[in-house]
N, C-alpha and C positions, 0 to 999 in steps of 0.2 A: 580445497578447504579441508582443516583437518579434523576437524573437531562440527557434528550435526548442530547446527541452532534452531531456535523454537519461532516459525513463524507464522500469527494468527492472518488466516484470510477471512476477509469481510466484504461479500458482496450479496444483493437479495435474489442474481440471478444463480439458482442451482448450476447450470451448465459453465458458466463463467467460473465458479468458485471451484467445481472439481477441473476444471482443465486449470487451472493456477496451481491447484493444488498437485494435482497429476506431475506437473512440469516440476515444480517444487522440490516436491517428496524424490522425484526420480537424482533432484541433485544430489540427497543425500537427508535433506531437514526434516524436522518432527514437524507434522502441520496441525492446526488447529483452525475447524472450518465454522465460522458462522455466518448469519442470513441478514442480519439486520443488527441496528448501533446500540440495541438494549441488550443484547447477547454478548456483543463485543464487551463492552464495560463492565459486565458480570464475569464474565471471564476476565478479565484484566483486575479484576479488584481479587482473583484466587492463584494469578501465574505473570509473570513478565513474561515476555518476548522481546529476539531479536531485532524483528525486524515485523512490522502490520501492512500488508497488502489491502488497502482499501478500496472501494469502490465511493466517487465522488457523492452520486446521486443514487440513494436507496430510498427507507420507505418515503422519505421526501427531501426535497432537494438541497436539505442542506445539513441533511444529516453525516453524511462522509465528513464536510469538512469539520461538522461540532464533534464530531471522533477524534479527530486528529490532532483538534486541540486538547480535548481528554487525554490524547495518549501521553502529547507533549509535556503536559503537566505533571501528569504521578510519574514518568518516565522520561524526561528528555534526551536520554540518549538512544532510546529506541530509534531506529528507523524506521520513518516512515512511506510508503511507494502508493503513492493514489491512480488507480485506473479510471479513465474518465471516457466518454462518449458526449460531455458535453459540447464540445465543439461540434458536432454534427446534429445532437438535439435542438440547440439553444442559439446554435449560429453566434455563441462565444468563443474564444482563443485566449488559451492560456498565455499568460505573462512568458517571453523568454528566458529574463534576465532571473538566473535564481534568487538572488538578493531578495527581492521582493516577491516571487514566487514563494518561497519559504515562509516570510514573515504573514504575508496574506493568506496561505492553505495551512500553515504550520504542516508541512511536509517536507521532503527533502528529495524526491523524483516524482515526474508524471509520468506515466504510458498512457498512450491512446488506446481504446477500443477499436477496434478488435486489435484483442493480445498476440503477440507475435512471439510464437516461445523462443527463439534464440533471442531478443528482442527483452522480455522477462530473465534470460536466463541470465545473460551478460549484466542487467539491472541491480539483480540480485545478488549475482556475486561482489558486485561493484559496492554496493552498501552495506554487505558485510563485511568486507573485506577493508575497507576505509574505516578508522578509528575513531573519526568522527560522524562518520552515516551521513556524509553529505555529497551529493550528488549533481549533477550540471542534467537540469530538463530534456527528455529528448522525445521526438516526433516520430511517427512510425512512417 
C-alpha cells in the first residue's frame, strides 16, 4: 500500500480498540480511536476516512449498525468492516450472501470476535485496495 489512509476504530471495549488499532497502525494507517457511536459521528462530521472499523454491538445493541448507516450516508464510499461477537452472544448468524449482508448492516465485511490479526490484516488491505470497498463476508 503506497500511500497511509485514515481509519476511524469504533468499539466501547478499550482492549479491542487498541489491538485494531495496534494491528492497524503497524500496517502503516493514521488511526483514529473512539469508544462509543456519539464520538464516532462527531468525529466524522470534522474528517472523512478510509475505511471505519466498527464494532456491531456497543453502548447498546444497535448502535454499530445505526453508525454505519450514518457513515453510509455522508460517505458512501467509505469502507465499512464491522466486528461482531454477536453470533456467540445472541445465538444469531450473520447473513452469507453479501448481497443482502450489505444492504441490511450497510457494511461491506464482517469479522468475528475474537479478532485475528492476519485475519484483520488481509481484510484491510482487501478494502482498501478494491475501488469500490466491497468485500465477500468472512468467518474466523
Amino acid at each position: 500500500m503506497s500511500k497511509a489512509k485514515k481509519i476511524l476504530v469504533v468499539d466501547d471495549d478499550i482492549d479491542i480498540v487498541d489491538q485494531v488499532s495496534h494491528i492497524v497502525t503497524a500496517l502503516g494507517h493514521q488511526v483514529t480511536k473512539v469508544f462509543n457511536r456519539q464520538e464516532a459521528e462527531a468525529i466524522l462530521g470534522t474528517m472523512t476516512v478510509d475505511l471505519a472499523i466498527v464494532d456491531m454491538m456497543m453502548e447498546d445493541r444497535h448502535s454499530g449498525c445505526v453508525l454505519c448507516e450514518h457513515i453510509k450516508r455522508l460517505y458512501p464510499e467509505t469502507a465499512v468492516l464491522i466486528l461482531t461477537s454477536v453470533a456467540d452472544l445472541a445465538g444469531l448468524d450473520i447473513p452469507a450472501d453479501p448481497a443482502h449482508f450489505h444492504s441490511m448492516l450497510q457494511c461491506d465485511a464482517f469479522i468475528h470476535k475474537p479478532v485475528h490479526p492476519q485475519q484483520l490484516k488481509s481484510m484491510v488491505d482487501h478494502l482498501l485496495d478494491r475501488p469500490d470497498h466491497r468485500a465477500i463476508p468472512t468467518r474466523s
